[in-house]
C-alpha positions in Angstrom: -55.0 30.8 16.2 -52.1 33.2 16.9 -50.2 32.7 19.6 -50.7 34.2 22.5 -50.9 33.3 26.0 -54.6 32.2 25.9 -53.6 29.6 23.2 -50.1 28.7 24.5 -50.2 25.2 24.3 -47.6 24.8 27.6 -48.6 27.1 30.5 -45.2 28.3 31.1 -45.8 30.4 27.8 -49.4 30.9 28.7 -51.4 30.5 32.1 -48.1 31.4 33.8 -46.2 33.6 30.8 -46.1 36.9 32.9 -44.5 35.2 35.7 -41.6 33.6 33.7 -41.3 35.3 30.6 -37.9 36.6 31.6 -36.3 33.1 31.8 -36.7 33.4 27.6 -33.4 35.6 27.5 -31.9 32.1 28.4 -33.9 29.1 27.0 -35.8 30.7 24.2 -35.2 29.9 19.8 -34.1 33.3 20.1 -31.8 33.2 23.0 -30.1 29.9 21.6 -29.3 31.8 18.3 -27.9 34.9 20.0 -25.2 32.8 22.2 -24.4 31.2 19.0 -23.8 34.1 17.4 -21.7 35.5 20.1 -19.3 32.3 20.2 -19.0 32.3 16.2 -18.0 36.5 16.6 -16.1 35.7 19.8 -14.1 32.8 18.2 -13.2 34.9 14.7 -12.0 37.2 17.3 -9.6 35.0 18.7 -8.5 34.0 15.7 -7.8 37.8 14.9 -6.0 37.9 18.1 -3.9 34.5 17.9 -2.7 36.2 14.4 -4.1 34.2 11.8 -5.2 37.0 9.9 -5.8 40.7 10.8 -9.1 42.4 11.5 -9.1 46.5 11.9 -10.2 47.9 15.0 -13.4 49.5 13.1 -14.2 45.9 11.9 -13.9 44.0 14.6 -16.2 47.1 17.3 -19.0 46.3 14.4 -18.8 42.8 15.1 -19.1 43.2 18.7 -22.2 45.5 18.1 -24.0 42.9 16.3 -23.3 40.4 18.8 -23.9 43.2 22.0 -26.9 44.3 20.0 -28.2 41.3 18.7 -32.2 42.0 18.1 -35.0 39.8 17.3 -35.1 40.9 13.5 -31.8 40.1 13.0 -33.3 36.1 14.4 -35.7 36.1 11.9 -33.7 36.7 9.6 -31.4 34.0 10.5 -34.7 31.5 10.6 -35.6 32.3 7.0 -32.2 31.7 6.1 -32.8 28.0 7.7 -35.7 27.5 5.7 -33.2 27.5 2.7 -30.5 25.8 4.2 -32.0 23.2 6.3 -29.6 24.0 8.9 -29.7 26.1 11.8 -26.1 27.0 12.7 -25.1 27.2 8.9 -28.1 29.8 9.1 -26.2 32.0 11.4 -22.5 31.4 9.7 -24.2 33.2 6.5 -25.6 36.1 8.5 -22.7 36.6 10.0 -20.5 36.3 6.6 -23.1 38.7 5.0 -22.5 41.1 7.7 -18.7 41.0 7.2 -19.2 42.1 4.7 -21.2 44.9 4.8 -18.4 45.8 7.3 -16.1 45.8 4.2 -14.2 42.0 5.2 -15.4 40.6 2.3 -11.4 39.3 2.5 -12.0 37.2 6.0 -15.1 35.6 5.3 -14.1 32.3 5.3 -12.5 32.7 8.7 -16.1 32.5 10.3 -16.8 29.2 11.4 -13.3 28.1 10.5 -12.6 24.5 10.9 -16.0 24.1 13.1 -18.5 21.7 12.8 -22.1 22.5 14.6 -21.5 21.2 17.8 -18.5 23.3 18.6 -21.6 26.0 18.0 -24.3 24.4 20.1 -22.0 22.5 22.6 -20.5 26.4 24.2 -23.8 28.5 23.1 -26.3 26.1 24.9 -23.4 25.5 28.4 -23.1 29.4 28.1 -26.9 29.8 28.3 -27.1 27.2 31.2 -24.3 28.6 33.0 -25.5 32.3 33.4 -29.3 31.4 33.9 -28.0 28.9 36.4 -25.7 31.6 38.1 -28.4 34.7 37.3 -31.7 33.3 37.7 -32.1 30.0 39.6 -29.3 29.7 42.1 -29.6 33.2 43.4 -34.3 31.9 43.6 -33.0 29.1 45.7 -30.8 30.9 48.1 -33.5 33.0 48.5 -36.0 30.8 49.3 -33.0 29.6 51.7 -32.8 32.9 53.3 -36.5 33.1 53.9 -36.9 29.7 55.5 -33.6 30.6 57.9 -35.7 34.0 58.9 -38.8 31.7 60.2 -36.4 29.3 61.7 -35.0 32.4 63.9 -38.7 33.3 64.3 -39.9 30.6 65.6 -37.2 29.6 67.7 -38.5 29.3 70.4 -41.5 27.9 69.9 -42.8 24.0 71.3 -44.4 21.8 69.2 -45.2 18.7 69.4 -43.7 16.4 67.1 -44.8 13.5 64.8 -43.1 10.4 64.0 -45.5 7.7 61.9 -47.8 9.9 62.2 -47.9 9.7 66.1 -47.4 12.0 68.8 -43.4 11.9 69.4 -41.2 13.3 72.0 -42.0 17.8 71.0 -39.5 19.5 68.8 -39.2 23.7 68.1 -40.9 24.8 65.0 -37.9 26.9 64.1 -35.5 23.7 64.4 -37.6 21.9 62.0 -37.5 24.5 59.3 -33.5 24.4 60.1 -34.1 21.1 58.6 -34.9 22.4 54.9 -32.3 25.0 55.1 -29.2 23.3 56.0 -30.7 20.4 53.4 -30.8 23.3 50.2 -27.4 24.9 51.8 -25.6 21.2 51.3 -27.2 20.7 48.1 -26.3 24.0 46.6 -22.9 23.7 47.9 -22.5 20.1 46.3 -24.2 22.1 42.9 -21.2 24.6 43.2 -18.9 22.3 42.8 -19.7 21.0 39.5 -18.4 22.8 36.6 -20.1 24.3 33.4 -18.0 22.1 30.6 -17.8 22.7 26.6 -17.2 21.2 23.6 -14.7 22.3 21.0 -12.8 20.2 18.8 -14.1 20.2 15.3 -16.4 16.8 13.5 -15.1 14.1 15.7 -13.3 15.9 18.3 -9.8 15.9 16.8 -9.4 19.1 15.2 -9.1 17.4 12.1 -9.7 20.2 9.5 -7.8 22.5 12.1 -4.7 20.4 12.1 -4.6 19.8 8.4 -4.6 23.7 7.7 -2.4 24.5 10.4 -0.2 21.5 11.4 2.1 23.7 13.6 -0.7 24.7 15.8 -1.5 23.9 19.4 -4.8 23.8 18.7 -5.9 21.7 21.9 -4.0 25.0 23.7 -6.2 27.4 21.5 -9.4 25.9 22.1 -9.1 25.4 26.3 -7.9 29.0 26.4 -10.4 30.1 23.8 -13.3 28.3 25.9 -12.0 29.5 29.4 -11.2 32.8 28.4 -13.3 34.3 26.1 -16.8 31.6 26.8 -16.4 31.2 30.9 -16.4 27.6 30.0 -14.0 24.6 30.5 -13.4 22.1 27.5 -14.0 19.0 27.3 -10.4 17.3 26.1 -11.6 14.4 25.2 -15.1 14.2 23.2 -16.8 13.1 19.7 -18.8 15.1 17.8 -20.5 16.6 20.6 -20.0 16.9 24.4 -19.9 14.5 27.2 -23.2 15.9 28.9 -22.5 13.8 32.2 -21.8 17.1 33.8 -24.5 18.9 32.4 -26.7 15.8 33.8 -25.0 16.2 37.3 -26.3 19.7 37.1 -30.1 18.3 36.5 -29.5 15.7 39.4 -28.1 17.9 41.7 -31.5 20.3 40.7 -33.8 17.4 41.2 -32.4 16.8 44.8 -33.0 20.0 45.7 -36.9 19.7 43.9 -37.1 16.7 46.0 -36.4 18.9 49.0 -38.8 21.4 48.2 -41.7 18.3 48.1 -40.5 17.3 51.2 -41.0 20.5 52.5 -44.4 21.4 50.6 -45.8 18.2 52.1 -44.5 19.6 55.8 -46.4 22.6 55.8 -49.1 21.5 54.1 -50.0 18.8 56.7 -49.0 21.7 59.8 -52.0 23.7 57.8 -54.3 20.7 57.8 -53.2 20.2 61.9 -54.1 24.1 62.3 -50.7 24.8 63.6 -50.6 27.3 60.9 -53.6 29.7 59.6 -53.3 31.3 56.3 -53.7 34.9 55.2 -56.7 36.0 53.0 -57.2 38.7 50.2 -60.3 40.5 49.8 -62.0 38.7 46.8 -60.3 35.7 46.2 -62.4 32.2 46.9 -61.0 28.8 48.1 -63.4 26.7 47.2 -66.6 27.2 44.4 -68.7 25.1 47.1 -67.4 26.0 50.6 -67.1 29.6 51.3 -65.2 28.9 54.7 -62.2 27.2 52.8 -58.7 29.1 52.7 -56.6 26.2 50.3 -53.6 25.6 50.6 -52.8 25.9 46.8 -49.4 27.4 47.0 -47.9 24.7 48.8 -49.9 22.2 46.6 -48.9 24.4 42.8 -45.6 24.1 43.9 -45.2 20.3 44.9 -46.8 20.0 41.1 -44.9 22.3 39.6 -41.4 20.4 41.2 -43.2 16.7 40.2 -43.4 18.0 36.8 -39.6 19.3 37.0 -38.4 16.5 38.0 -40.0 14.3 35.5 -37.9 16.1 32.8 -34.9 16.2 34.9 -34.4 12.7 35.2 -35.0 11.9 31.3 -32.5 14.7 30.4 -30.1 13.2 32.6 -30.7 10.1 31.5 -30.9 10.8 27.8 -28.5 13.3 26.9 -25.2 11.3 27.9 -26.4 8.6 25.6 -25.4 8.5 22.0 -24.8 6.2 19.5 -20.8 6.0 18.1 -19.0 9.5 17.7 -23.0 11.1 17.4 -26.8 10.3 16.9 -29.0 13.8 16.8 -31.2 12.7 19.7 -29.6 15.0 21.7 -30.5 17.9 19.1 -34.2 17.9 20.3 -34.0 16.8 23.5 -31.6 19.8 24.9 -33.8 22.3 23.2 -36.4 21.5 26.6 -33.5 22.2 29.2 -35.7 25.3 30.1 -38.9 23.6 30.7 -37.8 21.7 33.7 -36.2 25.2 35.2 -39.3 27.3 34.3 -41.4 24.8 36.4 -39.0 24.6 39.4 -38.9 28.5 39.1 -42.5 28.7 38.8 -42.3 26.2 42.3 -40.1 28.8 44.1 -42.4 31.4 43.6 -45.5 30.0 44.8 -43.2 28.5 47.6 -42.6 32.2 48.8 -45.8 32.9 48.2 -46.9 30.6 50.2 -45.0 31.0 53.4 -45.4 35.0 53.2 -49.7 34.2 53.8 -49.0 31.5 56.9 -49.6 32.6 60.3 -48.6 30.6 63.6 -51.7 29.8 65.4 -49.7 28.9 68.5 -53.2 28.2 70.6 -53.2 25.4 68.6 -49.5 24.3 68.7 -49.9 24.7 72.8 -53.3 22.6 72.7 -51.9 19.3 71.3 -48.7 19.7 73.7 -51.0 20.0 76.5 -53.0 17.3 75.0 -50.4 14.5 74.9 -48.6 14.5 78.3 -47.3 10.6 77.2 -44.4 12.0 75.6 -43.1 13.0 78.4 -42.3 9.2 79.0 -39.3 9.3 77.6 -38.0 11.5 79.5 -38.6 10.3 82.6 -37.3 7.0 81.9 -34.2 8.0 80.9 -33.7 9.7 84.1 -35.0 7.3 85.8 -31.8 4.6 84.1 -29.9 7.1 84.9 -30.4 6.8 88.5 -30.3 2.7 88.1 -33.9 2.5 88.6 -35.3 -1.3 88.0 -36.5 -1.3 84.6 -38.3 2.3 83.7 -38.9 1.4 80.0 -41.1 -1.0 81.0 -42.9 0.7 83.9 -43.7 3.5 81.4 -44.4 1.4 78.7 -47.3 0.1 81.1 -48.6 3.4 82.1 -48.8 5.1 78.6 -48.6 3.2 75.4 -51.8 3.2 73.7 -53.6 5.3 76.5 -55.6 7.5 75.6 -55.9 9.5 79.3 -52.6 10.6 79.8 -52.7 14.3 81.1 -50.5 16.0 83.4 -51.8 14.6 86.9 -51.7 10.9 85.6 -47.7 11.6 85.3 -47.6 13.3 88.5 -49.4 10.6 90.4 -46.8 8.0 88.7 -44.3 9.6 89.9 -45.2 9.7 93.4 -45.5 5.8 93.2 -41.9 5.7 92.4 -39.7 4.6 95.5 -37.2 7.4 94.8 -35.9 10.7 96.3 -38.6 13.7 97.3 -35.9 15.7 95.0 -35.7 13.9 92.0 -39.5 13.7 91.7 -39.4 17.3 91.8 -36.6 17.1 88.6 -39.2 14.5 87.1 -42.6 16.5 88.0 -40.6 19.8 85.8 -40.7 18.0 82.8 -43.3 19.1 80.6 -44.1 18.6 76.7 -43.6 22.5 76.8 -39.9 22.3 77.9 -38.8 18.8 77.0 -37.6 20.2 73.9 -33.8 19.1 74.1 -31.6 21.5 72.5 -31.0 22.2 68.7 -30.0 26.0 68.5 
């Protein structure tokens, strides 16, 4: 069959294509060739400009045409050049030469892909990809999803709830201070994520710019390549490598990810159960059904795609970070395949942060329900009572409220008011006691 989203094999090309089809400018066959095209023009550029030969001006605004323009005909041609050659980056060095050509450089052919073996290729094109769909696509979806969550927080403020520790009613919290929770977690993550720099390799077969040096003995070539990288690629080298990069940093990058994944469970899991406890009702759309049984059920599948989705991201995440910084001696092609998936994981966390948005623009506080189970569980005021109650050097509270409440299943406002007024204590601080309520024993968090 021909490929088309109905026969897509993965659902991020298929099921859910028109949702993430713009992630292929970065992770695509197609993308990977045109950012290895741009560091092959960019590098016989610097060359050009660090004097080893000269390119004319007309020359050299071709060459940044065909790497500015770079279209998905000139890829296939480029891929039936691999059938030939077997070799993918060799594939592009000849399109390139061919072009120079054309351009009238027949003269500076050789100087494309000039000392370079592959990996100087695929070790800047793929960090180059990373970096801007890192810094154009996924950081700016988290922080948004950031931003949102900090706009309910200031919503909801104000608003009592009671609060659930093993699963039991626990001394009440504000709604808005527990979705604080999830922002300052993704704010400390993405800060720690900012800190970690998008790395490069670049120093010929085994990292020693061996055919470099022999050509050009007298050249600082370990100068060249970290201003080459930095300058021209965004990138920092790598000074000390094999054939290929390091990828511990690139793996820091898919850790620090899957901490922030493992946020966003946390937080799917959250709302989910507030849905479930009715402390939040759901929006519905004319037409859609929750259930092929039960007409009354409104699912919540956002929340629930999304925890998937992450589950699934993660999965990758942790074997790329695991696998990539593995190889045998100065280089094993294990990594060859494996990188080639670096966009699955982010299509899926992508994919997550959507139906996370989605998801939180339906919900609707049902605060009747919310006010209900305060008014419902007058025990937790304990707590608070006994604390006072130390403060004020009263024999053993703890215990005295222990014995009143735990495990009672009557505990309503006049069975706390009636305790108090067995306590042998001051007509005023009863009254501070008697004020307490689930609704404003809330403590402070804003």
């Amino acid at each position: 069959m021909q490929l088309q989203p109905l026969t897509a094999i993965s659902p991020i090309d298929g099921r859910y294509r028109n949702q993430l089809q713009h992630l292929d400018e970065y992770f695509s066959e197609f993308a990977l060739i045109k950012y290895r095209v741009k560091v092959e023009v960019e590098y016989f550029l610097f060359l050009s400009q660090k004097r080893f030969f000269k390119v004319s001006p007309k020359v050299k605004k071709q060459l940044l045409e065909v790497e500015k323009n770079f279209s998905i005909a000139d890829a296939e041609k480029i891929k039936a050049t691999e059938k030939i050659t077997n070799h993918d980056v060799k594939a592009v060095e000849y399109f390139l030469k061919e072009k120079l050509q054309s351009f009238g450089g027949e003269d500076l052919l050789e100087w494309i892909h000039f000392g370079l073996t592959s990996q100087d290729i695929n070790n800047t094109a793929v960090p180059m990809m990373w970096k801007d769909a890192i810094e154009h696509e996924y950081l700016p979806a988290v922080i948004n999803l950031q931003h949102t969550l900090q706009d309910l927080a200031n919503d909801w403020k104000d608003v009592p709830m009671l609060a659930k520790t093993h699963g039991q009613p626990a001394s009440p919290t504000i709604l808005g201070k527990e979705i604080m929770v999830f922002v300052e977690r993704i704010e400390n993550q993405v800060q720690q994520f900012s800190y970690i720099p998008f790395t490069g390799k670049f120093g010929g077969a085994t990292g020693n710019f061996n055919a470099h040096h022999v050509a050009f003995p007298k050249t600082n070539w370990i100068n060249f390549a970290n201003q080459f990288l930095e300058q021209n690629l965004g990138l920092q080298r790598q000074q000390y490598t094999t054939q290929i990069e390091h990828y511990d940093l690139l793996a820091a990058h898919f850790d620090a990810i899957k901490r922030i994944n493992t946020i966003l469970i946390d937080l799917c899991r959250d709302v989910w159960t507030y849905i479930s406890m009715d402390y939040f009702k759901q929006k519905t759309k004319a037409g859609e059904i929750g259930s092929s049984a039960m007409p009354h059920k409104v699912n919540p599948i956002d929340f629930e795609n999304a925890e998937g989705n992450l589950g699934i991201a993660n999965a990758l995440l942790e074997h790329l970070s695991a696998k990539l910084p593995v190889s045998r001696l100065q280089r094993d092609l294990t990594d060859s395949t494996v990188i080639r998936n670096i966009g699955v994981p982010i299509a899926h966390t992508f994919l997550s942060i959507l139906s996370l948005q989605k998801g939180i623009s339906k919900l609707i506080l049902n605060e009747e329900k919310l006010h209900a189970d305060l008014d419902n569980n007058w025990a937790v005021v304990a707590e608070a009572i006994q604390t006072i109650l130390r403060r004020e050097n009263y024999p053993k509270p703890y215990e005295a409220l222990k014995e009143l409440t735990r495990g009672k299943n009557s505990i309503d406002k006049k069975a706390i008011h009636d305790f108090i007024d067995t306590l042998k204590i001051s007509a005023a601080l009863k009254k501070e006691l008697k004020a307490i309520t689930p609704f404003n024993y809330t403590g402070k968090s804003f």
